[in-house]
C-alpha positions in Angstrom: 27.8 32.9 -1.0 26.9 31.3 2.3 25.0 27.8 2.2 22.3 29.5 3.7 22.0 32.3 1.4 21.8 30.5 -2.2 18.0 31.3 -4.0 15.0 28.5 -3.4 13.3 28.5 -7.2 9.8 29.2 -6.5 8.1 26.1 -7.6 4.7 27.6 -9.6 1.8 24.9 -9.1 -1.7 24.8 -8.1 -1.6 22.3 -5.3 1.7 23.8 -3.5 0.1 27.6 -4.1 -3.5 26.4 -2.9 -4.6 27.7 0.6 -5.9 25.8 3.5 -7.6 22.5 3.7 -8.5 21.0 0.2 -12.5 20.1 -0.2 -14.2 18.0 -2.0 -14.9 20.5 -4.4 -11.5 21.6 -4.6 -10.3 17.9 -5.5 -12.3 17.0 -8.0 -11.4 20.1 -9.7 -7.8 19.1 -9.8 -7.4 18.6 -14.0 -4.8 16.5 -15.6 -1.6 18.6 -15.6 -2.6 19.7 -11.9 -1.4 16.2 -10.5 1.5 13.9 -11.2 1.2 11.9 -14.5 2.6 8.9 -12.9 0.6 9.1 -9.4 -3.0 8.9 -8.0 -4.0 11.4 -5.6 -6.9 10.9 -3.2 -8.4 13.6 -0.4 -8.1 12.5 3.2 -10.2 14.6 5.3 -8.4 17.9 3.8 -5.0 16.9 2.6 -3.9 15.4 -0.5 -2.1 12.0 -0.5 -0.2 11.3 -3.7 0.6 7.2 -4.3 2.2 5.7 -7.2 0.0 5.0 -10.2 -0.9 1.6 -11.1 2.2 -0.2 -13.6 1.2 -2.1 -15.8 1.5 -5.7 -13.9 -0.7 -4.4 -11.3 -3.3 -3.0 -14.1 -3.2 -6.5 -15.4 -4.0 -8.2 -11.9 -6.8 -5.7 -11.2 -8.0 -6.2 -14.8 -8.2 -9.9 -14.1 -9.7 -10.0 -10.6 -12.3 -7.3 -12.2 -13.4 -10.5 -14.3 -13.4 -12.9 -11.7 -15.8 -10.2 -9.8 -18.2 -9.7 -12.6 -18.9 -13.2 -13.6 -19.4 -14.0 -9.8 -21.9 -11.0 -9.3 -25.1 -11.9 -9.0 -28.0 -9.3 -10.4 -28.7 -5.9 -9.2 -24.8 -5.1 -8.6 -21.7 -4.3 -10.9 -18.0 -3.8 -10.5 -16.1 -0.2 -11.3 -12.6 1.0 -10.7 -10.4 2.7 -10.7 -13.6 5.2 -9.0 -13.5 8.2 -6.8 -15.6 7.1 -3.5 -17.0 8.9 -0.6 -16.1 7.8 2.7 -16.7 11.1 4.9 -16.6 15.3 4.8 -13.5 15.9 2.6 -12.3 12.5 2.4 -12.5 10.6 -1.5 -10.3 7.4 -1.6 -10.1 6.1 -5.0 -10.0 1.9 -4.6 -8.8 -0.3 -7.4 -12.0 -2.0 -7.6 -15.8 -1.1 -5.9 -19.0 -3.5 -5.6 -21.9 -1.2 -6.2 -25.3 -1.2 -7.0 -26.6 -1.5 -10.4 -27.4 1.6 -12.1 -31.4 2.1 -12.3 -32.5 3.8 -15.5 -32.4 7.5 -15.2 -30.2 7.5 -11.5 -27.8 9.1 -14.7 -25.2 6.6 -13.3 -26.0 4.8 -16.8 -23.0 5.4 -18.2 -20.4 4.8 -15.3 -17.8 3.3 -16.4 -13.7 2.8 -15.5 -13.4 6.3 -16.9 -16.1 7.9 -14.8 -15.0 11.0 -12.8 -18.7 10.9 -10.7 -18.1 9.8 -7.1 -19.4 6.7 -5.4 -20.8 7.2 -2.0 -19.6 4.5 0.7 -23.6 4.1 1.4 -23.8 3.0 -2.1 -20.6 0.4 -1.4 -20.5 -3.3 -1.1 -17.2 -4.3 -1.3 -13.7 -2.3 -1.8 -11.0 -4.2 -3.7 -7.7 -3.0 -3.3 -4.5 -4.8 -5.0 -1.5 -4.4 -3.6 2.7 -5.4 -4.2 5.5 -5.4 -2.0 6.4 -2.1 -3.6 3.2 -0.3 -2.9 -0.1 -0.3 -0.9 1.3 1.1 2.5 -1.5 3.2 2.3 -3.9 0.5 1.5 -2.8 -1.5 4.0 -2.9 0.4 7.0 -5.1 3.6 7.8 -7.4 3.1 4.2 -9.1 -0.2 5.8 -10.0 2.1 8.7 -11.7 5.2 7.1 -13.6 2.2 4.7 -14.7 0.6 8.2 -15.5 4.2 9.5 -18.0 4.7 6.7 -19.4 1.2 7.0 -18.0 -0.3 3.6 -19.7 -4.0 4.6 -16.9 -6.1 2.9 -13.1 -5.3 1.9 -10.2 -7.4 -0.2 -6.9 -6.6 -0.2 -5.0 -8.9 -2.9 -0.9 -8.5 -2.5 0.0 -9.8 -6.0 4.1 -10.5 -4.8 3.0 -12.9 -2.1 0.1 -14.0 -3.2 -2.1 -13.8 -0.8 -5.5 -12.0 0.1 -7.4 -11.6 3.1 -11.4 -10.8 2.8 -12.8 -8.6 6.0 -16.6 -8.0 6.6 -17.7 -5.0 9.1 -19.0 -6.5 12.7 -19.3 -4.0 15.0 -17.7 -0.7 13.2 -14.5 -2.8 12.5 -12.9 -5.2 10.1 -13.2 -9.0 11.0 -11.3 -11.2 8.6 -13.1 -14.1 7.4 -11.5 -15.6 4.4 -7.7 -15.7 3.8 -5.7 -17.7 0.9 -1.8 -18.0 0.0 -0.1 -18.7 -2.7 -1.3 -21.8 -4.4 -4.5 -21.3 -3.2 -7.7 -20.1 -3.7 -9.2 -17.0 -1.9 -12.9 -18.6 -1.5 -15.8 -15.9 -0.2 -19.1 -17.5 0.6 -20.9 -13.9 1.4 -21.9 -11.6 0.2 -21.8 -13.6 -3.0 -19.9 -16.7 -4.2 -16.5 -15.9 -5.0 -13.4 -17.5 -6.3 -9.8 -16.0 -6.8 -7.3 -18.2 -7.6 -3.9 -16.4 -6.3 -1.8 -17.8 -8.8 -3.9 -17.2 -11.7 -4.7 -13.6 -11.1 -1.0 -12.3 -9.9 1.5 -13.6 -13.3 3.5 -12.0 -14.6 3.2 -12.0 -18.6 6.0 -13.6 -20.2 8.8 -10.5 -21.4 8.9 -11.1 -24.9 12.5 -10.2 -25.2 13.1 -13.1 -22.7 11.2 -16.4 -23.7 13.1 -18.5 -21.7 11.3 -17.0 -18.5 8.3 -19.9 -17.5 4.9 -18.5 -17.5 3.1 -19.9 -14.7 -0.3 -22.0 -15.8 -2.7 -23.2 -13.1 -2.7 -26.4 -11.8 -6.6 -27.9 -12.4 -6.2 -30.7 -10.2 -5.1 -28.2 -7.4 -8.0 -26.1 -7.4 -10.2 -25.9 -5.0 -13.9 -25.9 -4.9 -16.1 -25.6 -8.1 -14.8 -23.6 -10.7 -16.4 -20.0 -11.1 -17.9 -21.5 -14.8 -19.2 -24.7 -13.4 -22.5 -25.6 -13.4 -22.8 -25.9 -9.3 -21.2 -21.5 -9.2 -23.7 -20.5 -11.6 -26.4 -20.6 -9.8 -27.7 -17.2 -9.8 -28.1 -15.1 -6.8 -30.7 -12.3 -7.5 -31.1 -9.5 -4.8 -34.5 -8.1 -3.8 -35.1 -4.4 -5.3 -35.8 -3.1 -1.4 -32.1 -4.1 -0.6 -30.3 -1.3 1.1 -26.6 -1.9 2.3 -27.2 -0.3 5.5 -29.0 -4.0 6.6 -25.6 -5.6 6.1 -23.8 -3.0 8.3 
């Protein structure tokens, strides 16, 4: 048989058999066994993009910088994440971690939670969080940032947990404009929209294998943190938004 000649097995799957540009609609109709078990798949103005899953180190760091967001937040907002969100026609990015606003009794948004399958609108967004390894985040790193600036997302953070390092942008102008940036040993520090406080170090650990417990675990340093701690007296103040806030002011 010629090399040219040998049988192609047809490969029987709703997204290779599906016709045309994929919608909204169409995505969020995608079930489980329709999409890789060990990938996430967002919608990109018609096409699917398939990234790796988050492993389970990376699942810890967003786990931890989730609680680092929520005791910072001041009233009237909450974190979620993994969430689908909104940022155009045919276009649902799904960020490690979103800033939204509170739900308001009977917006039936009560019950949003990690698991939520409801989509977030960008106009509802404050903040994207994305976390990142030197292993993944291509996406996130390059053309994501500029669909979240398209649809006016006022603030971004991109964490890379390998480095660590993370770099906090705020929209001026239709574009991203860093404004806060830490390395390893330090502490990413946001003074807007809200007081925030990431120690780098703290966040990105690995746990300790327990097969191997000669491996150190780091522990943080507190003489080498800077700034007041997130539980101190002088972070706690709280910050309470005005009911009449809308996010477009901010853009």
């Amino acid at each position: 048989m010629a090399p040219y000649d040998r049988e192609v097995r047809t490969v029987d799957h709703p997204v290779f058999s599906h016709i045309g540009p994929w919608t909204e609609d169409d995505f969020l109709g995608l079930g489980e066994k329709d999409v890789p078990a060990d990938g996430r798949v967002e919608l990109i103005e018609g096409a699917l993009l398939i990234g790796p899953a988050t492993a389970e180190h990376r699942g810890g760091v967003v786990r931890k910088v989730r609680d680092v967001l929520e005791r910072a937040l001041p009233s009237g907002l909450r974190v979620l994440g993994p969430v689908p969100l909104r940022v155009g026609t045919d276009c649902v990015l799904v960020p490690d971690l979103v800033v939204t606003r509170a739900a308001a009794e009977g917006d039936g948004t009560e019950a949003a939670d990690d698991t939520t399958s409801a989509v977030i609108d960008a106009a509802d967004t404050l903040m994207v969080v994305e976390i990142i390894g030197r292993e993944h985040g291509a996406a996130d790193r390059t053309f994501k940032p500029q669909l979240y600036a398209r649809s006016r997302i006022p603030y971004s953070v991109l964490i890379d947990h390998d480095g660590p390092f993370g770099v906090a942008n705020m929209i001026i102008g239709g574009r991203y404009h860093e404004y806060a940036r830490a390395a390893a040993g330090e502490t990413l520090l946001l003074e807007e929209p809200f007081r925030l406080e990431v120690d780098l170090d703290a966040v990105s650990v690995r746990a300790e294998p327990e097969d191997d417990p000669g491996e150190p675990v780091y522990e943080p340093d507190p003489a080498a943190t800077t700034g007041p701690d997130i539980g101190s007296e002088t972070a706690a103040v709280p910050i309470v938004l005005p009911d009449d806030l809308k996010f477009d002011d901010l853009r």
